[in-house]
C-alpha positions as CSV (number, residue, x, y, z in Angstrom):
1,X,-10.9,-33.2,27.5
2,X,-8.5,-30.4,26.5
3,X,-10.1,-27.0,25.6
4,X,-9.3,-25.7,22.3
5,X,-10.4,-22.6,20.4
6,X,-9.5,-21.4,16.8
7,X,-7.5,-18.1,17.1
8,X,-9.1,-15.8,14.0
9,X,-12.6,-15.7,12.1
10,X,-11.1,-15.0,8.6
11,X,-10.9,-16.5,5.2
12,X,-9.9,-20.1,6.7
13,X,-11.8,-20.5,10.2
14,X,-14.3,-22.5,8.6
15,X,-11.9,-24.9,6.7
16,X,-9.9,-25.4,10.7
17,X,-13.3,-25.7,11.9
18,X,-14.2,-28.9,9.3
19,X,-10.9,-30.6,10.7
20,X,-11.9,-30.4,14.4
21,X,-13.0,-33.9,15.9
22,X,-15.7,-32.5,18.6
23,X,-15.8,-35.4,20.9
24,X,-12.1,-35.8,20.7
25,X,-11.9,-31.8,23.0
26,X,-13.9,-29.3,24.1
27,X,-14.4,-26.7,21.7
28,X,-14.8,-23.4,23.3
29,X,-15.3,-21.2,20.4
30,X,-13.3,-18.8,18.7
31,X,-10.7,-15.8,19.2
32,X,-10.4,-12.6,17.5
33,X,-9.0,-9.5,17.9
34,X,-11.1,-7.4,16.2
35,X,-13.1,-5.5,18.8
36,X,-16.3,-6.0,16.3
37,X,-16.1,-9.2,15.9
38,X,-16.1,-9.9,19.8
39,X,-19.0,-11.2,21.6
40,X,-20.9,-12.3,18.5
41,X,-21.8,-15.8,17.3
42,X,-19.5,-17.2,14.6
43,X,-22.3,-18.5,12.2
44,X,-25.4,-19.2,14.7
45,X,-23.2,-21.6,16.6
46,X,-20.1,-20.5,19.0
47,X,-19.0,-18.0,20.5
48,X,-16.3,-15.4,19.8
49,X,-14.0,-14.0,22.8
50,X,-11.8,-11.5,23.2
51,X,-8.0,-13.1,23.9
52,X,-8.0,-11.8,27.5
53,X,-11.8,-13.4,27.7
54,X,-10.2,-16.8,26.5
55,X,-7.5,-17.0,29.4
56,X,-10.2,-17.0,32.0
57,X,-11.6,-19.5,30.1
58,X,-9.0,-21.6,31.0
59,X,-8.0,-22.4,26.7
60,X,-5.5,-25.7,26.6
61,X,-4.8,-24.9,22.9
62,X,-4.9,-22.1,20.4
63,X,-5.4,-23.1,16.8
64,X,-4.3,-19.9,14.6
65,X,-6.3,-20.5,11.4
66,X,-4.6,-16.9,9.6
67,X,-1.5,-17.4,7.4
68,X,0.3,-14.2,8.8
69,X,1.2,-12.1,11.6
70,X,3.0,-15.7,13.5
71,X,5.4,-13.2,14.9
72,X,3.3,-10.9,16.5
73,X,0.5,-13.6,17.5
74,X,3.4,-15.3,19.9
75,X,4.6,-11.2,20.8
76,X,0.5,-10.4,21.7
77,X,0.0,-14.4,23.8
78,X,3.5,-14.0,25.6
79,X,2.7,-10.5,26.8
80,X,-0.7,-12.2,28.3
81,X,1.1,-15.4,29.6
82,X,-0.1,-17.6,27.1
83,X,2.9,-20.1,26.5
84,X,4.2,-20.9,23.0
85,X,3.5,-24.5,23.3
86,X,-0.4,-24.0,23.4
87,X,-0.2,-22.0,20.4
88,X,-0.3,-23.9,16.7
89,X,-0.9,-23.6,13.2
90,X,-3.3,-25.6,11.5
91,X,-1.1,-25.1,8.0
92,X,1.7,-27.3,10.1
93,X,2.1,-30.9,11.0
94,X,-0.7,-31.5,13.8
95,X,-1.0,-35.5,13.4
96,X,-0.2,-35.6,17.0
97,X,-3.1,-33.9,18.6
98,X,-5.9,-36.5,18.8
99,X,-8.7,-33.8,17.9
100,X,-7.6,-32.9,15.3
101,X,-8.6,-34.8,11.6
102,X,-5.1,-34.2,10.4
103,X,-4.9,-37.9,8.8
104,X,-7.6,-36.7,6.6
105,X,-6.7,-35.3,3.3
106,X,-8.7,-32.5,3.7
107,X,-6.6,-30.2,4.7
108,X,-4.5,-31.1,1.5
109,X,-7.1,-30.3,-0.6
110,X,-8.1,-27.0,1.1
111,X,-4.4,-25.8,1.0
112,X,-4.5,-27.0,-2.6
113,X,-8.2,-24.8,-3.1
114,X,-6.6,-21.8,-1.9
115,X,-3.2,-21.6,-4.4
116,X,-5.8,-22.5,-7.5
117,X,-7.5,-19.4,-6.2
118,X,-4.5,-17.5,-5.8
119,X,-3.6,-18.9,-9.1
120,X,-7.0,-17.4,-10.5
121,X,-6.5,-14.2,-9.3
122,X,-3.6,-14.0,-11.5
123,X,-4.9,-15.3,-14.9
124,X,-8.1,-12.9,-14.2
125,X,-5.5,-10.0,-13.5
126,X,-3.3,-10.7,-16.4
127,X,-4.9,-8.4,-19.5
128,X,-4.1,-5.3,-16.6
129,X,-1.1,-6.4,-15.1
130,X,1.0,-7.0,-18.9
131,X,-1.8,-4.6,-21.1
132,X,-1.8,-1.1,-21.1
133,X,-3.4,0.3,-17.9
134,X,-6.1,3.0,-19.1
135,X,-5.2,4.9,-15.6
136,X,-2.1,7.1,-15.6
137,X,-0.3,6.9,-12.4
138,X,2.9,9.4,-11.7
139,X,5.9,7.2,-9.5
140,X,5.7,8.5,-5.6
141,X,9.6,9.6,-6.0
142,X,7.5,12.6,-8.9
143,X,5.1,12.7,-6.6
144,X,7.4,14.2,-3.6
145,X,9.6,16.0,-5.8
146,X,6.9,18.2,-7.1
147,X,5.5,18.8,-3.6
148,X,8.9,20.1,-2.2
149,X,9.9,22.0,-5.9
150,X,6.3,23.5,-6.4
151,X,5.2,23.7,-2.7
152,X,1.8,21.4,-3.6
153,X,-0.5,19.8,-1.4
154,X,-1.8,16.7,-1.5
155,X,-5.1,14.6,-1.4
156,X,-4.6,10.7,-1.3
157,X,-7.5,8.2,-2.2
158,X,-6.9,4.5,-1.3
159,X,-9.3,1.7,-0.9
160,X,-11.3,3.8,1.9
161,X,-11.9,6.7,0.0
162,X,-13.1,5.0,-2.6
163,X,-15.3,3.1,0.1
164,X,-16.9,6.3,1.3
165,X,-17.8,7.0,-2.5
166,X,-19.1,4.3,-3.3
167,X,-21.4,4.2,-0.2
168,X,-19.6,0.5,0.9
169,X,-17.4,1.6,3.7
170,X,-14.4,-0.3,4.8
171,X,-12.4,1.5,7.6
172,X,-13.0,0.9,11.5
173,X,-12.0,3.9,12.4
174,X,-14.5,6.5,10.7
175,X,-18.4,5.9,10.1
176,X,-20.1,6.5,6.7
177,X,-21.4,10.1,6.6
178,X,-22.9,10.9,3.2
179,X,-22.1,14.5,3.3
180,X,-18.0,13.5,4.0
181,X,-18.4,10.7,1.1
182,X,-19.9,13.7,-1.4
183,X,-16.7,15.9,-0.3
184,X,-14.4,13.5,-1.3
185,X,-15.7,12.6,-4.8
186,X,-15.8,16.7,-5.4
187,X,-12.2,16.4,-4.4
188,X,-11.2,13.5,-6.4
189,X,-12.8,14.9,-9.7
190,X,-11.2,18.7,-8.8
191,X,-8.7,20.1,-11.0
192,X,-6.4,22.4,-8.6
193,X,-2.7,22.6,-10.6
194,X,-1.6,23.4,-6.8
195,X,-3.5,20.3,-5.1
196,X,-2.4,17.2,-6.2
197,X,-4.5,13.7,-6.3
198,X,-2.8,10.6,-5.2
199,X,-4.6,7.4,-6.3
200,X,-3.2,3.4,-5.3
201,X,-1.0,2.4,-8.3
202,X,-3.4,-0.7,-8.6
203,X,-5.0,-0.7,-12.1
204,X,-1.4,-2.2,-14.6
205,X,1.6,-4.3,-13.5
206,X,1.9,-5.5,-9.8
207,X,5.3,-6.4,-10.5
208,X,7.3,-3.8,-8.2
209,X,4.9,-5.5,-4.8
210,X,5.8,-9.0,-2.9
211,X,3.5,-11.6,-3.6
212,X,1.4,-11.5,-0.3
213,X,0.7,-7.3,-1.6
214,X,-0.1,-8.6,-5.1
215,X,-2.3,-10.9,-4.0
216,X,-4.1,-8.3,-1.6
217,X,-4.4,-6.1,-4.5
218,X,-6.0,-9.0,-6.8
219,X,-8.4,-10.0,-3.6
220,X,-9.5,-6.1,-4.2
221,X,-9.4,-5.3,-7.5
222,X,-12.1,-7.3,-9.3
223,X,-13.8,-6.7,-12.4
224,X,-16.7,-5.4,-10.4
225,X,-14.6,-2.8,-8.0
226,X,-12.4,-1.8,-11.3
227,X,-15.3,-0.7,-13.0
228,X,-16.5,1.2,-10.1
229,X,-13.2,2.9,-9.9
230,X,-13.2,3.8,-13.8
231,X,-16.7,5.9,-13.3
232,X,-14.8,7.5,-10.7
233,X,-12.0,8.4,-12.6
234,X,-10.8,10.6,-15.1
235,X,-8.7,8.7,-17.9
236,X,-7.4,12.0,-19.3
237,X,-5.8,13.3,-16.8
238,X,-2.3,11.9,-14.5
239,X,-2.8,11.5,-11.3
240,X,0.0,10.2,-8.7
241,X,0.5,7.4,-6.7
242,X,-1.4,7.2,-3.3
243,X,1.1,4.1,-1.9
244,X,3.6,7.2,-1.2
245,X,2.5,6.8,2.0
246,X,3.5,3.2,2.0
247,X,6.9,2.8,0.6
248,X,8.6,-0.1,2.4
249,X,6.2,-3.2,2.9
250,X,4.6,-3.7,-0.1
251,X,7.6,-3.9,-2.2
252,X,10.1,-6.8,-3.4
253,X,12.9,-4.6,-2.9
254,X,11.9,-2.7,0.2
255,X,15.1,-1.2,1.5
256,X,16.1,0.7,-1.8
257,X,12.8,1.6,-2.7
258,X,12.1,3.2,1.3
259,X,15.4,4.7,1.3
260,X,15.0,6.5,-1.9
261,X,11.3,8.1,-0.6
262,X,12.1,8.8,3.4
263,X,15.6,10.9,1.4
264,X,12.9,12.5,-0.4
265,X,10.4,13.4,2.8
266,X,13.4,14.7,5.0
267,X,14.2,16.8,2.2
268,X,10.2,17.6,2.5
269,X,10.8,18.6,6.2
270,X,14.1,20.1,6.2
271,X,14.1,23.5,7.8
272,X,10.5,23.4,7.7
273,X,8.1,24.7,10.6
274,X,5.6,22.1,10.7
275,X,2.2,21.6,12.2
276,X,1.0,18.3,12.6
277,X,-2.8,17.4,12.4
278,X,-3.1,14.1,14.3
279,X,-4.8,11.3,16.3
280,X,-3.8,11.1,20.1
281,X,-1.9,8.1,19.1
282,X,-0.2,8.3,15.7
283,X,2.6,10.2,17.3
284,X,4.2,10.6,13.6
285,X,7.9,11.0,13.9
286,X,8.0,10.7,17.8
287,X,11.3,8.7,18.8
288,X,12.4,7.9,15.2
289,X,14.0,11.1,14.0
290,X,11.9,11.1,10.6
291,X,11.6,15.1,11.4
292,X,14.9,15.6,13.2
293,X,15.3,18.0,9.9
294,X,12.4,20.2,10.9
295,X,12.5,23.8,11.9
296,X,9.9,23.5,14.9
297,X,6.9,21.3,14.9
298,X,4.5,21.8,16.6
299,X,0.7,19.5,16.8
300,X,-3.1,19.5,17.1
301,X,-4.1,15.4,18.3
302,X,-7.8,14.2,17.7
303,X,-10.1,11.8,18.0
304,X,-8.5,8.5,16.8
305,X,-11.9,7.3,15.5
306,X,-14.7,9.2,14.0
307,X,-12.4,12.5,13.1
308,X,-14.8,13.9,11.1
309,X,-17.2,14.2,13.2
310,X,-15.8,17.4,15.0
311,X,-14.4,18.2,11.5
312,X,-15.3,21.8,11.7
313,X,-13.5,22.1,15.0
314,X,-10.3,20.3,13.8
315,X,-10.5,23.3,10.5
316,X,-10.6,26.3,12.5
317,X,-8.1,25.0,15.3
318,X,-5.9,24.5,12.2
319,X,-6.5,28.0,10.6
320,X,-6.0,29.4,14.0
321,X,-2.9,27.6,14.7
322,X,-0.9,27.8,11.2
323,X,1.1,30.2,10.1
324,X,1.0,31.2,5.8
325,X,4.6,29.6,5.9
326,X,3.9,26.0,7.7
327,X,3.7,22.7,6.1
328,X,1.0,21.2,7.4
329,X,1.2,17.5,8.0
330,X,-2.0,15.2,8.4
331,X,-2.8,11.8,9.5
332,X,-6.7,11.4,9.9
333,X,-7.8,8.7,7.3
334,X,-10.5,9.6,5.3
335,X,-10.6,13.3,6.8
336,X,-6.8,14.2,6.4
337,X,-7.9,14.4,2.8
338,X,-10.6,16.6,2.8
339,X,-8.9,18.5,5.7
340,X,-5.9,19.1,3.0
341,X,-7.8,20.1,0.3
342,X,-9.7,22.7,2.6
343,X,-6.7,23.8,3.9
344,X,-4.8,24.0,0.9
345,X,-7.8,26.3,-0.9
346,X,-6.9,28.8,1.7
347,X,-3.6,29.1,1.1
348,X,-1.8,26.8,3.1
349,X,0.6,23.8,1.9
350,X,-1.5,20.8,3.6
351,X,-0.3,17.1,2.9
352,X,-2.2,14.2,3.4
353,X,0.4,11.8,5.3
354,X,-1.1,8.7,6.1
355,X,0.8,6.1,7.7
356,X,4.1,7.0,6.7
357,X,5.3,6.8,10.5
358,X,4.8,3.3,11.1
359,X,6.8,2.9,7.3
360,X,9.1,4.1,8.8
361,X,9.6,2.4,12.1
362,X,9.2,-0.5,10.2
363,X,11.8,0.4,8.0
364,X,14.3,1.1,10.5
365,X,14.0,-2.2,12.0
366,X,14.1,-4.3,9.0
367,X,10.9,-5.6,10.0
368,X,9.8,-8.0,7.3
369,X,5.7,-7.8,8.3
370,X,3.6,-5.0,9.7
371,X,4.4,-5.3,13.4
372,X,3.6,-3.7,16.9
373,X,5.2,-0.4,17.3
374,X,5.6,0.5,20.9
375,X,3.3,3.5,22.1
376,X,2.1,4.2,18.8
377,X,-1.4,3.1,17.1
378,X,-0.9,0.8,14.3
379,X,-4.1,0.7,12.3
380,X,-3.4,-2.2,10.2
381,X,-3.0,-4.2,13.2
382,X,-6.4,-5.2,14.4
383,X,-5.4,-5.9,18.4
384,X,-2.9,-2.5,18.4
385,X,-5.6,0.0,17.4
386,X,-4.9,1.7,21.1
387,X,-1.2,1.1,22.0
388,X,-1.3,-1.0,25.7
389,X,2.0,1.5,26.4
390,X,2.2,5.0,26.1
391,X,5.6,7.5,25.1
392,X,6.2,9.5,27.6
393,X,9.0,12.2,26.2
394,X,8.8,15.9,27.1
395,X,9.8,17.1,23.6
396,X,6.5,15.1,22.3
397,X,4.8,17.4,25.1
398,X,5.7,20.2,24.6
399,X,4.7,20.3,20.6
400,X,1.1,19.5,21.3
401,X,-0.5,23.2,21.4
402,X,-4.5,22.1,21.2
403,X,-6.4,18.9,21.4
404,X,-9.9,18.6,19.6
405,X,-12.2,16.5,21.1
C-alpha cells in the first residue's frame, strides 16, 4: 500500500484526516514545518516529522491540508527532491486516489463549514468595520512624514506586543519574560511628543486589506481580544498605524499603496548615516537598494531568537556605537520596541523597523504571497526562520562593526 502523510497540522488537518480510508494506504503521520510542532503526537495518535524526516520515510504522497503558500510548498519539496506529482491538495479533485473518501460529501460540507465561518466573521465584525471605531489611528504615509519632518522615533505594537502584555504570548522567536511584557505596557501608555506609538489599524473598516488579511484580522480580533486591547488603550489620544512596516501584502491595491510608503522611507534614509540593530539574518536592505540613499550604514547583528535576553548588551553596544546624529534602525520583534524607546529617551532618533525588508523584496518582485527570500530570514514563513543559503557580499561585511551574542 502507498504511504501517505498530510502535509500541515493547522486549522483543516483533522477535516483531511476524516476523509482518509486507512486500509485503503499506509498512513504514516503528518508533516509540518514548524520546528515545535516536530516530533510530537498529533492528538495521542501519529506522529509528526520534519519534511527531511518524511523522505527517509520513503512518503508516496503528500496531502497539503493548508489553503496557502502552494507556491512555495512545491519551491521547499523540489529543493528536497520531492517530485510535484506526489504532492496534492485535498481542496482539489482527488476521486482518483483509491484512499481517499473523495466520493463522500464530506468534504463538500467542510468546505461549505468553513465560508459560513468566514461569513460569520464578517457579520460579527460589521458594527466596527461600518461604525465609528473608538481607536484613533493616524495613516502610515502621517506616520513617516512626521518621523522625517520632526526627526521622531518610533515604538510599534502589533499582535505580539500586545501578547507579551497580556501574559498570552504568540511569537516563536522571543520567550515571555514578565519584566520585558511590564516595559512595553509602560511604553504603550507613555506620552513622549518625540516618541511616537504605532498600533495595527485593526479596530474600524478592513476595507483597504485583501480578503485573506481581512479575514486574518477577524480570526484575531474577537470580542474577547478587542476588549483586552481597549483596557490597554488610551481612547483620547491618536496613535499611528503599526502596519507601516507592512505596506504591500496586506492590501487590495498593493503596488500604489508600497510605492507611495518605500518613496516615503528612502526619503527617511536619504543622506542619512544609519546604524542598524539587527538579527544575524534580517540583512535589512542587503541586495535590494532600499538604503542605496543612505550616507554610511553601518550594523550591530544579534541573536535571531530570544534578543532580549542579552538586552542590556545589545543597549550599551548601541550607545557606544551611535553617534547623536544617526538614525538608528531596528529589527528585533518585541525588543526593537523597547530598544527604541530607550534609545530614543537618550537622545537618539531610534525607529522600530520591523519587517519592512522582506516588504520590500516582496514588492520588487510582484510577489503576490509572502515568499522565500534568498539568504534572508523570513519570519512569517514557518520552514525559512534560518535561510538554507547565506549572502555573501563584501559591502554587507564590512558594515557589521559588533555582534552581540
Amino acid at each position: 500500500m502507498k504511504k501517505v502523510v498530510i502535509w500541515g497540522t493547522g486549522q483543516y488537518a483533522s477535516y483531511i484526516f476524516k476523509d482518509i480510508l486507512m486500509d485503503k494506504c499506509a498512513f504514516e503521520g503528518f508533516v509540518d514545518n514548524n520546528i515545535e510542532k516536530q516530533n510530537k503526537i498529533w492528538e495521542n495518535q501519529y506522529r509528526i516529522y520534519s519534511l527531511e524526516k518524511s523522505i527517509e520515510l520513503g512518503i508516496d504522497y503528500y496531502l497539503i491540508s493548508t489553503m496557502y503558500y502552494k507556491e512555495q510548498i512545491l519551491l521547499q519539496a523540489q529543493s528536497l527532491g520531492i517530485e510535484n506529482k506526489l504532492i496534492w491538495y485535498w481542496h482539489d479533485d482527488l476521486s482518483e486516489y483509491e484512499f481517499i473518501n473523495d466520493t463522500s460529501y464530506l468534504k463538500e460540507n467542510i468546505l461549505l463549514k468553513i465560508k459560513i465561518e468566514k461569513l460569520q466573521r464578517q457579520v460579527d465584525n460589521a458594527p466596527y468595520e461600518y461604525g465609528n471605531s473608538p481607536v484613533k489611528i493616524k495613516p502610515a504615509k502621517d506616520l513617516l512624514e512626521k518621523i522625517i519632518d520632526k526627526k521622531c522615533s518610533l515604538c510599534r505594537f502589533g499582535d505580539g506586543e500586545f501578547g507579551f502584555i497580556l501574559k498570552q504570548n504568540r511569537l516563536w522567536y522571543q520567550k515571555y519574560d514578565n519584566k520585558m511584557a511590564q516595559k512595553l505596557e509602560n511604553i504603550l501608555k507613555s506620552d513622549n511628543e518625540k516618541i511616537l506609538i504605532a498600533i495595527a489599524d485593526n479596530y474600524g473598516s478592513l476595507d483597504k486589506y485583501n480578503d485573506r488579511a481581512a479575514d486574518e484580522i477577524r480570526q484575531y480580533m474577537t470580542k474577547e481580544k478587542r476588549q483586552e486591547h481597549m483596557g490597554l488603550l488610551d481612547l483620547s489620544r491618536e496613535y499611528y498605524d503599526a502596519y507601516v512596516s507592512r505596506p504591500y501584502m496586506i492590501y487590495k491595491d498593493k503596488d500604489k499603496n508600497a510605492f507611495e510608503i518605500f518613496k516615503l522611507y528612502k526619503k527617511l534614509f536619504y543622506n542619512r548615516n544609519i546604524l542598524i540593530i539587527e538579527g544575524k539574518n534580517t540583512k535589512t536592505g542587503v541586495n535590494n537598494g532600499l538604503l542605496d540613499s543612505a550616507k554610511s550604514i553601518k550594523r550591530i547583528l544579534c541573536p535571531d531568537t530570544n534578543a532580549y535576553s542579552v538586552y542590556d548588551k545589545i543597549l550599551n553596544k548601541a550607545i557606544e556605537s551611535a553617534s547623536s546624529d544617526d538614525l538608528i534602525l531596528i529589527t528585533l520583534g518585541p525588543t526593537a520596541t523597547i530598544l527604541a524607546y530607550d534609545l530614543a529617551m537618550k537622545g537618539y532618533q531610534a525607529i522600530d523597523l520591523g519587517q519592512i525588508d522582506n516588504e520590500y523584496e516582496w514588492f520588487m518582485r510582484h510577489a503576490t504571497e509572502r515568499i522565500i527570500i534568498e539568504g534572508k530570514s523570513v519570519s512569517e514563513l514557518t520552514w525559512y526562520r534560518i535561510p538554507e543559503t547565506q549572502i555573501y557580499d563584501d559591502k554587507y561585511a564590512m558594515q557589521i562593526i559588533a555582534q552581540v551574542e
